[in-house]
C-alpha positions as CSV (number, residue, x, y, z in Angstrom):
1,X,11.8,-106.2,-77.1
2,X,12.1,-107.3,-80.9
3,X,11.1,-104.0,-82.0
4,X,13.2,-102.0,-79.8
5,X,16.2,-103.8,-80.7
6,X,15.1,-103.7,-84.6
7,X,14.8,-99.6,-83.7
8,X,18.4,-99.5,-82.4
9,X,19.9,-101.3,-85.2
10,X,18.3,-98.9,-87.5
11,X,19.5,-96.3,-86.1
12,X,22.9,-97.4,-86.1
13,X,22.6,-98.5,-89.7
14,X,21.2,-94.6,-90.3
15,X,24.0,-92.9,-88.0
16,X,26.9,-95.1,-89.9
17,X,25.5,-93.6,-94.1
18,X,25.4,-90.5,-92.1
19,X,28.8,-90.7,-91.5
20,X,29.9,-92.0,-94.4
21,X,27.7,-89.2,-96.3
22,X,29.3,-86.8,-94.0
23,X,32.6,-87.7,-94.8
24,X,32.1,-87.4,-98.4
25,X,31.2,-84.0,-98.4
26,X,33.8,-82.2,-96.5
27,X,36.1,-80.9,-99.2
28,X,39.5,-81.5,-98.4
29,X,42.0,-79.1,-96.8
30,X,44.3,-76.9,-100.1
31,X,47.2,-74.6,-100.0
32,X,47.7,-73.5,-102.9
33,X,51.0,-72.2,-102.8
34,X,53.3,-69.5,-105.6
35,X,50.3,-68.3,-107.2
36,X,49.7,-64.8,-109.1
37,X,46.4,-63.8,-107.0
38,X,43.9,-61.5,-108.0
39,X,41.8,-61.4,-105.2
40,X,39.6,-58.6,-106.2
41,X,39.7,-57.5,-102.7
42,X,41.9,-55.1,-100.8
43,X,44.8,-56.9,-101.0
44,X,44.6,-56.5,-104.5
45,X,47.1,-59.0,-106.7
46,X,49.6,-60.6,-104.6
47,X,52.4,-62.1,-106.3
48,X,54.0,-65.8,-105.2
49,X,51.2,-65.8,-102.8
50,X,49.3,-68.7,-101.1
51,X,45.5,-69.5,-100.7
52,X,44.6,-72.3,-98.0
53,X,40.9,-73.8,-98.3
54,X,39.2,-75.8,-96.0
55,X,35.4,-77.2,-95.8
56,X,34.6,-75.3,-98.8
57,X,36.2,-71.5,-97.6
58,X,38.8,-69.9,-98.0
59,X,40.6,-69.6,-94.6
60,X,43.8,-68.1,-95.4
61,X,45.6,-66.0,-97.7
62,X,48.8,-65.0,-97.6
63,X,51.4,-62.7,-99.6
64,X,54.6,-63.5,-100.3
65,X,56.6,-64.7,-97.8
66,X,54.0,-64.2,-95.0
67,X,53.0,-68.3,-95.2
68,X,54.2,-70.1,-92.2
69,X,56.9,-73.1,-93.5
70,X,54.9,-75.8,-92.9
71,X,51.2,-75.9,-93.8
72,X,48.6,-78.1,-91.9
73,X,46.6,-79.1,-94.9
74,X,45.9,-82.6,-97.0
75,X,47.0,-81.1,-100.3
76,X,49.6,-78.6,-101.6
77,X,49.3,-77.2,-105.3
78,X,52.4,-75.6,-106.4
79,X,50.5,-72.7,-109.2
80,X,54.3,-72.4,-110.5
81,X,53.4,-68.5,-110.9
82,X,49.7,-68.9,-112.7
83,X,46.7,-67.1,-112.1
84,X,44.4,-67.9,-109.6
85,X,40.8,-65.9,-109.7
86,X,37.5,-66.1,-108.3
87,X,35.7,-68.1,-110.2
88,X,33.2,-66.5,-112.8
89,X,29.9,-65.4,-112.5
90,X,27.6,-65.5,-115.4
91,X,24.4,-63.6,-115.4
92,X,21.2,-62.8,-117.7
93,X,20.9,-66.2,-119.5
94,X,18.8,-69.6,-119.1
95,X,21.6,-72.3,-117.9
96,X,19.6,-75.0,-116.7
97,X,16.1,-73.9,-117.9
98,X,17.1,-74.5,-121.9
99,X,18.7,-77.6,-123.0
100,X,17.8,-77.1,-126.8
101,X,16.1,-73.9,-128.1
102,X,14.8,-75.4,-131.1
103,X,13.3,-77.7,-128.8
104,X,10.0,-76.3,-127.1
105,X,10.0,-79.8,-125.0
106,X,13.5,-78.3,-123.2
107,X,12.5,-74.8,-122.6
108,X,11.4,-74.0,-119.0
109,X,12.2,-70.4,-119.1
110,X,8.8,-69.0,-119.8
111,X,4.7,-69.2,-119.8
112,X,1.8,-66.9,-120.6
113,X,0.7,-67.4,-116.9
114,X,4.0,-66.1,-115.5
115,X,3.8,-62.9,-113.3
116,X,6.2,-61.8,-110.4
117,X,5.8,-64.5,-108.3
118,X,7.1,-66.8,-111.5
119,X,9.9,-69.1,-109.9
120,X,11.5,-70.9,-112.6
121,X,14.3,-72.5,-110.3
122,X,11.5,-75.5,-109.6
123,X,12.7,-76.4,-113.3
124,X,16.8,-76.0,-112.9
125,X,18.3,-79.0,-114.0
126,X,21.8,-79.4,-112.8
127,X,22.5,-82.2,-114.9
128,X,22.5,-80.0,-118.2
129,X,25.5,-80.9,-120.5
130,X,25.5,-77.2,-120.8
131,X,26.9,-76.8,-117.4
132,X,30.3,-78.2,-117.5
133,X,30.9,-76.3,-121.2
134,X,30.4,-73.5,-118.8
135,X,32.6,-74.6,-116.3
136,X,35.5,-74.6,-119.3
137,X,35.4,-70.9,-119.3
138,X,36.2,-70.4,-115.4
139,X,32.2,-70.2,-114.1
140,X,31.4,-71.4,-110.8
141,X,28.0,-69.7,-110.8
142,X,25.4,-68.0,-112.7
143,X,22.6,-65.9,-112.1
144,X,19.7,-67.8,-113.9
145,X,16.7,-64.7,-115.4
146,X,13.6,-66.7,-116.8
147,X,12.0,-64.6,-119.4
148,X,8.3,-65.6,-117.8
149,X,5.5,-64.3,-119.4
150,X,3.3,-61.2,-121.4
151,X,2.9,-59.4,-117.8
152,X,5.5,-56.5,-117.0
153,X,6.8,-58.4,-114.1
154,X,8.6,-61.7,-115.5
155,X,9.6,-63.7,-112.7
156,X,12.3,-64.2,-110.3
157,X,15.6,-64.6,-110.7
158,X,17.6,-67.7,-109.0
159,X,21.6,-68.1,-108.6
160,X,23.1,-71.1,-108.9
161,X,26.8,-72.8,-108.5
162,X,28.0,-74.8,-111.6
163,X,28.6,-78.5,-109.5
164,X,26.5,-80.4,-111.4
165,X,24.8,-81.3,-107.9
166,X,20.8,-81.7,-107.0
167,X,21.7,-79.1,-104.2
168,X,23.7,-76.5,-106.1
169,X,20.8,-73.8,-106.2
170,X,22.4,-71.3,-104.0
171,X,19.6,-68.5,-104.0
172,X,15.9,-69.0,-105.3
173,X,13.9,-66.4,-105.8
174,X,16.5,-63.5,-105.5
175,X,15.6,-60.9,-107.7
176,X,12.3,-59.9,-109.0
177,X,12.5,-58.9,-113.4
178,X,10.3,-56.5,-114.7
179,X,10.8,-56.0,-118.6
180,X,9.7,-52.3,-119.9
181,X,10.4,-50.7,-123.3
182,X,8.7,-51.0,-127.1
183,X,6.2,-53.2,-128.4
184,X,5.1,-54.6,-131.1
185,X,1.5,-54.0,-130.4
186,X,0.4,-51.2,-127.7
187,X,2.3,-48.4,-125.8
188,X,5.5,-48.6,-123.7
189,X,3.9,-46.0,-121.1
190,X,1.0,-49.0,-120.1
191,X,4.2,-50.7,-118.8
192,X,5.6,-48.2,-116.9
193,X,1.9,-47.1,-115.6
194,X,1.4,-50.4,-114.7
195,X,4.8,-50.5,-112.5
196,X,4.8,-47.4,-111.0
197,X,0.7,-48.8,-109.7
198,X,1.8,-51.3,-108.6
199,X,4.4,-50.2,-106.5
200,X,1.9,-47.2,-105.2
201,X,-0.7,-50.1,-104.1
202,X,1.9,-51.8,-102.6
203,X,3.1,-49.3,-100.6
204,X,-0.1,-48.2,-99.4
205,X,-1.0,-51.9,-98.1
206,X,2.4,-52.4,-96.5
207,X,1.8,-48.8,-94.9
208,X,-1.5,-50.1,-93.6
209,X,-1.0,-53.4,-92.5
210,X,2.5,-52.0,-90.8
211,X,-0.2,-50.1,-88.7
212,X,-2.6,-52.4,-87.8
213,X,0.3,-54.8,-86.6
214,X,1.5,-51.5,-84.3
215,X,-2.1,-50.7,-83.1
216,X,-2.4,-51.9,-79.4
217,X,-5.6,-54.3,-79.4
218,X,-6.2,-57.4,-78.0
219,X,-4.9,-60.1,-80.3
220,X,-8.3,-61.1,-81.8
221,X,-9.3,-57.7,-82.8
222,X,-6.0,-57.3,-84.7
223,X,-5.5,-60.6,-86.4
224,X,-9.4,-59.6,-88.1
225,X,-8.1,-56.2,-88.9
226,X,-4.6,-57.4,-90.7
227,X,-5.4,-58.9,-93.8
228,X,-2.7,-62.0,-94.8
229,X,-0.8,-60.7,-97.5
230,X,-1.3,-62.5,-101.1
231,X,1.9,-64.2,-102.5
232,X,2.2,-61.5,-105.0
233,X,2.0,-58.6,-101.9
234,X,5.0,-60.1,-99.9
235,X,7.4,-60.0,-103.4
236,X,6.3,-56.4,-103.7
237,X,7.3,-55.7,-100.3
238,X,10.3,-57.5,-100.6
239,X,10.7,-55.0,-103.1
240,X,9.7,-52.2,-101.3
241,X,12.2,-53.0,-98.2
242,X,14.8,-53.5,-100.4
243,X,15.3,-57.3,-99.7
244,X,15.0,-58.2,-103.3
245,X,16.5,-56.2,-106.1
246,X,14.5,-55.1,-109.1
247,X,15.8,-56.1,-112.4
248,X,14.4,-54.0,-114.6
249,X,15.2,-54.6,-119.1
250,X,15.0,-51.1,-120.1
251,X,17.3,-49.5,-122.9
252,X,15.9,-45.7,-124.3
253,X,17.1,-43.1,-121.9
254,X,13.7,-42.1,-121.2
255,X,12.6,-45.4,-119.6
256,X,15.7,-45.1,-117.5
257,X,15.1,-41.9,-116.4
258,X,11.7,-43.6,-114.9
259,X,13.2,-46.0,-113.3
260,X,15.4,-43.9,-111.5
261,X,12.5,-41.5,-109.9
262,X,10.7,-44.8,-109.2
263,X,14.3,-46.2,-107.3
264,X,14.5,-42.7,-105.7
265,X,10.2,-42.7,-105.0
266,X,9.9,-46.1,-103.5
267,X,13.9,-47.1,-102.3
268,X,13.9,-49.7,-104.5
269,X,17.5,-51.5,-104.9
270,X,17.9,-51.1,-108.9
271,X,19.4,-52.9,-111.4
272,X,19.5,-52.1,-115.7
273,X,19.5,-54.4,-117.8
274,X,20.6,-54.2,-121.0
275,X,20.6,-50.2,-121.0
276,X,22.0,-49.0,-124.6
277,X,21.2,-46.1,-123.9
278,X,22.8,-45.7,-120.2
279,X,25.6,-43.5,-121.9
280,X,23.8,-40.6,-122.6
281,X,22.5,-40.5,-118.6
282,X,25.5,-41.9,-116.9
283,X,25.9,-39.0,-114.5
284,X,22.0,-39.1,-113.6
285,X,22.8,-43.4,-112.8
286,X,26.1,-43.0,-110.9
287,X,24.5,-40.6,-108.7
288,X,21.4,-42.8,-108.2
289,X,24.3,-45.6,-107.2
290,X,22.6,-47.9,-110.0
291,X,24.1,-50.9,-111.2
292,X,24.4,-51.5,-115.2
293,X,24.4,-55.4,-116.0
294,X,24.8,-54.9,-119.8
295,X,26.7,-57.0,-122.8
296,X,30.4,-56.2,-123.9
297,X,29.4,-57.5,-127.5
298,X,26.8,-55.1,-128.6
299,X,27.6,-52.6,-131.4
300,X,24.9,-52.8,-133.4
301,X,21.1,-51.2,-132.9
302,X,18.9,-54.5,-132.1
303,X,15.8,-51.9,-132.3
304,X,14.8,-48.2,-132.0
305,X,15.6,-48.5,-128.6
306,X,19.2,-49.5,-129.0
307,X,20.6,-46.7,-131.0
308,X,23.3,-46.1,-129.0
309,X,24.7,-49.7,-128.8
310,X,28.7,-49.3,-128.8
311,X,32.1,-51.6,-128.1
312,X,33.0,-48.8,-125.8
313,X,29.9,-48.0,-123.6
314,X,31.0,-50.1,-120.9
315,X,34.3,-48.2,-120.5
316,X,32.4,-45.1,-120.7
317,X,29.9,-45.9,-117.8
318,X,32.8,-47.1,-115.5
319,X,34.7,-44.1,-116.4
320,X,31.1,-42.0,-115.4
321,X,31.4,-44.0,-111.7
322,X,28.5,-47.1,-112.8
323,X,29.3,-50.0,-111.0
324,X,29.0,-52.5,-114.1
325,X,28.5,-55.9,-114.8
326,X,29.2,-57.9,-118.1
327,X,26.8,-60.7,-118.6
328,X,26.0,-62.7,-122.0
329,X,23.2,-61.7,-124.1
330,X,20.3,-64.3,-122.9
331,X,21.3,-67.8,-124.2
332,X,23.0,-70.6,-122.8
333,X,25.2,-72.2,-124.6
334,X,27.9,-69.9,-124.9
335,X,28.3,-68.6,-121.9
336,X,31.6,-69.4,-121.5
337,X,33.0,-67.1,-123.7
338,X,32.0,-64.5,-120.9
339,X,35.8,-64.6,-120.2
340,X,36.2,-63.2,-124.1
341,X,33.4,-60.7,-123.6
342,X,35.5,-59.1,-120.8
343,X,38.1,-59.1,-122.9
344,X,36.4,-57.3,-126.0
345,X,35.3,-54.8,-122.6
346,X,39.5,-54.8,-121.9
347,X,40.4,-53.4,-125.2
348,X,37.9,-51.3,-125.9
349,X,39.1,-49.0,-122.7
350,X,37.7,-50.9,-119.2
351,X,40.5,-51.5,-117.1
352,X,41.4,-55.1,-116.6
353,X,41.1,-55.3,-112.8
354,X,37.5,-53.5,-113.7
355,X,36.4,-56.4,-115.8
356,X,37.2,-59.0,-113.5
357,X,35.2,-57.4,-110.9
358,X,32.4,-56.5,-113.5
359,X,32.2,-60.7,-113.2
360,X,33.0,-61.2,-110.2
361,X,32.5,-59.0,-107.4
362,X,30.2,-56.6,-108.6
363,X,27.9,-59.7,-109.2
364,X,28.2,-61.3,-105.9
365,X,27.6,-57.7,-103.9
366,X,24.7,-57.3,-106.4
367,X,22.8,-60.6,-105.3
368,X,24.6,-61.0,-101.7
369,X,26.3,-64.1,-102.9
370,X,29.5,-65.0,-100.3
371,X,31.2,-65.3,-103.4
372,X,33.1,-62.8,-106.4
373,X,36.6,-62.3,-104.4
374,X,39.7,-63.9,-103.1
375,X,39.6,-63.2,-99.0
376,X,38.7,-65.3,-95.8
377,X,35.5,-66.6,-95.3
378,X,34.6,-66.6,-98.9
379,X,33.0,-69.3,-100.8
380,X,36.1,-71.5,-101.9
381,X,34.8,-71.0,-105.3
382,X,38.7,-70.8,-107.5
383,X,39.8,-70.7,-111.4
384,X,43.7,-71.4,-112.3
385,X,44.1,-70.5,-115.7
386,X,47.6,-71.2,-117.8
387,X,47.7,-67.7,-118.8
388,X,46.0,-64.2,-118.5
389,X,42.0,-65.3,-118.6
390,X,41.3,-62.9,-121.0
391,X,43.2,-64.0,-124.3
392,X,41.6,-66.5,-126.3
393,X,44.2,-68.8,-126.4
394,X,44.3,-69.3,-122.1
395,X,42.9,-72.5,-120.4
396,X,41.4,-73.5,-117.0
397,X,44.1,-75.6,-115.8
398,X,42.0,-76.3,-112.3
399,X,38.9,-75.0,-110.9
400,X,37.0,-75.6,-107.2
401,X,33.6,-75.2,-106.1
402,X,33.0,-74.8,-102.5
403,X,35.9,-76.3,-102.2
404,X,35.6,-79.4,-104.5
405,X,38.0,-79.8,-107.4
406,X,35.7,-79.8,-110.7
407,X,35.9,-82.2,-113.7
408,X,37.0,-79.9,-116.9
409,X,35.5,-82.0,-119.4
410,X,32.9,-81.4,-121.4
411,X,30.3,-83.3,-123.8
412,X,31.7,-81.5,-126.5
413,X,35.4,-83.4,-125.5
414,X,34.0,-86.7,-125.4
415,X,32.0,-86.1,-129.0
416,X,35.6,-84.9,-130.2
417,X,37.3,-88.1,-128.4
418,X,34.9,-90.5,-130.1
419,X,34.8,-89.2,-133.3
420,X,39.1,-88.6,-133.5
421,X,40.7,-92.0,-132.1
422,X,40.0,-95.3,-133.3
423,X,37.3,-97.1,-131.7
424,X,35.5,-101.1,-132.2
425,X,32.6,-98.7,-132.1
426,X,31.1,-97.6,-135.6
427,X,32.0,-94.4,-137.1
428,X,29.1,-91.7,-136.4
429,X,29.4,-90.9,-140.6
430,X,29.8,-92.2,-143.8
431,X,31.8,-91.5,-147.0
């Protein structure tokens, strides 16, 4: 009898932190009300418009003068004409795997033992200070790439939201990376031999185990005859059925041009990387309905492969019919300047509304993140910014993930706090 009423209590105790728990984690209901929205969707921007959010989505949004008079929510948030955009999303970079790079104790991006079934999301750390410096340049989320190891498959790729949370991976394991190109040491064409293999064998074993599964035998028989697949197989035929995309580092003409036949040969769902020389096969990409995910920044050759790195390629490509996105070039702690990048892509001839999709949208319909636009049922993932987003001198004035309003300050605000008021505390250096 002891132990059954010690049983009940316990649960009791259990079912009230549930509660509580529960309670803390539903976001609270927003309007927010007089906004300039770009919503990146059909609706396009919608001017003294209002967005209503509830339990992390966005439930409503409505164009000016279409809101009823009296809105059932817990907070209102009068934008007084600002901005309000999706929120950001980075790509290409290590958030959350690199603390320091000078530091080989903080670097979980990489090993010699990495292939494709690499999944460097075991080693995200949420907590990185990085992460709110990111949040400062209106990114809610950020596809992670791990540069794994000396094989021609890296890895996988993993998305994450920018909370700071233990729970904010959104997406492990969502992409497989395959880097191709020059060496150092040996040929490019072992790399794309290798690939192109690999994806034959692959197919061939999915073909065959497809029909032993369809063969009509007793169940016996035909659990000896179908082989478990290895870890490796299932990625590749994730790959194969399109489930996963391929992100494939590739930047002379000529290695794109393979990896075109290979999308075209195998289906594969296809995405450049890096791609300096994407503009002189633009037409041959836009009909293969290929994304570029390349950087606004480059203008200068990095190798032989790169010759044709240029301010304006990115304007050229979207101009060609390339869906495009902008992501930084492969570290972490400026990635929230991606804003800036955009803007380097805005005035060297991309459209604007082009470049907020190239960081938004185009990202979130890349990876199938419910994220990237403005509309209902979306993530409740929100930037308000003081000014256009693009110019240098424009701030985040408020920002929501999922729903939950996000802190705006940085380490980098609190070093610049200590180290500028007077404190009892002594003064980090000496005359």
């Amino acid at each position: 009898m002891k132990h059954t009423q010690l049983l009940t209590s316990l649960r009791y105790a259990l079912f009230g932190v549930l509660a509580v728990t529960t309670s803390q984690v539903h976001a609270e209901s927003i309007a927010i009300t007089n906004a300039t929205v770009y919503t990146v969707a059909e609706q396009g921007i919608l001017s003294q418009a209002t967005v209503v959010i509830d339990d992390g989505k966005i439930t409503a949004v409505y164009s000016q003068g279409k809101a009823p008079e009296s809105l059932s929510v817990d907070t209102v948030i009068d934008a007084k004409g600002r901005i309000l955009t999706p929120g950001f999303i980075a790509s290409g970079n290590l958030l959350g795997l690199v603390e320091v790079n000078a530091v080989s104790a903080t670097r979980d991006s990489s090993d010699k033992k990495a292939d494709l079934t690499f999944d460097a999301s075991l080693a995200f750390n949420p907590k990185s200070t990085l992460i709110p410096y990111a949040r400062k340049g209106g990114i809610t989320s950020n596809l992670v790439m791990p540069h794994g190891g000396e094989k021609v498959f890296t890895g996988q790729s993993f998305t994450v939201n920018l909370s700071g949370e233990f729970d904010s991976i959104i997406a492990p394991k969502n992409a497989v990376i395959v880097s191709l190109g020059s060496n150092s040491k040996g040929s490019r064409a072992l790399k794309l031999q290798t690939l192109s293999n690999q994806l034959e064998d692959a197919q061939k074993s999915l073909t065959k185990l497809e029909k032993a599964k369809s063969k009509k035998k007793s169940k016996g028989k035909e659990e000896k005859e179908a082989k478990t697949p290895s870890r490796s197989e299932l990625v590749m035929y994730a790959l194969l059925s399109g489930e996963k995309p391929l992100l494939a580092y590739a930047d002379r003409a000529t290695d794109i041009l393979a990896l075109l036949k290979l999308k075209q040969q195998y289906k594969l769902d296809l995405i450049l990387v890096g791609a300096s020389d994407a503009v002189l096969v633009s037409d041959e990409i836009a009909k293969a309905n290929v994304t570029v995910m390349m950087s606004a920044i480059d203008n200068l050759p990095g190798s032989f492969d790169s010759l044709h790195n240029s301010l304006d390629n990115i304007a050229k490509l979207a101009t060609a019919g390339v869906k495009i996105i902008i992501s930084n070039s492969g570290e972490s702690h400026n990635i929230n300047q991606l804003r800036f990048d955009a803007g380097v892509a805005i005035a060297n001839g991309l459209e604007a509304t082009s470049a907020l999709a190239a960081i938004t949208a185009n990202v979130a319909d890349s990876f199938k993140l419910n994220s990237g636009r403005i509309a209902v049922g979306k993530n409740a993932d929100l930037v308000l910014w003081s000014s256009d987003p693009f110019e240098i001198s424009t701030k985040v004035d408020a920002m929501w993930i999922n729903g939950n309003a996000m802190s705006l300050k940085s380490r980098q605000d609190a070093l610049r706090d200590r180290y500028t008021t007077k404190s009892n505390m002594p003064r980090g250096y000496t005359k």
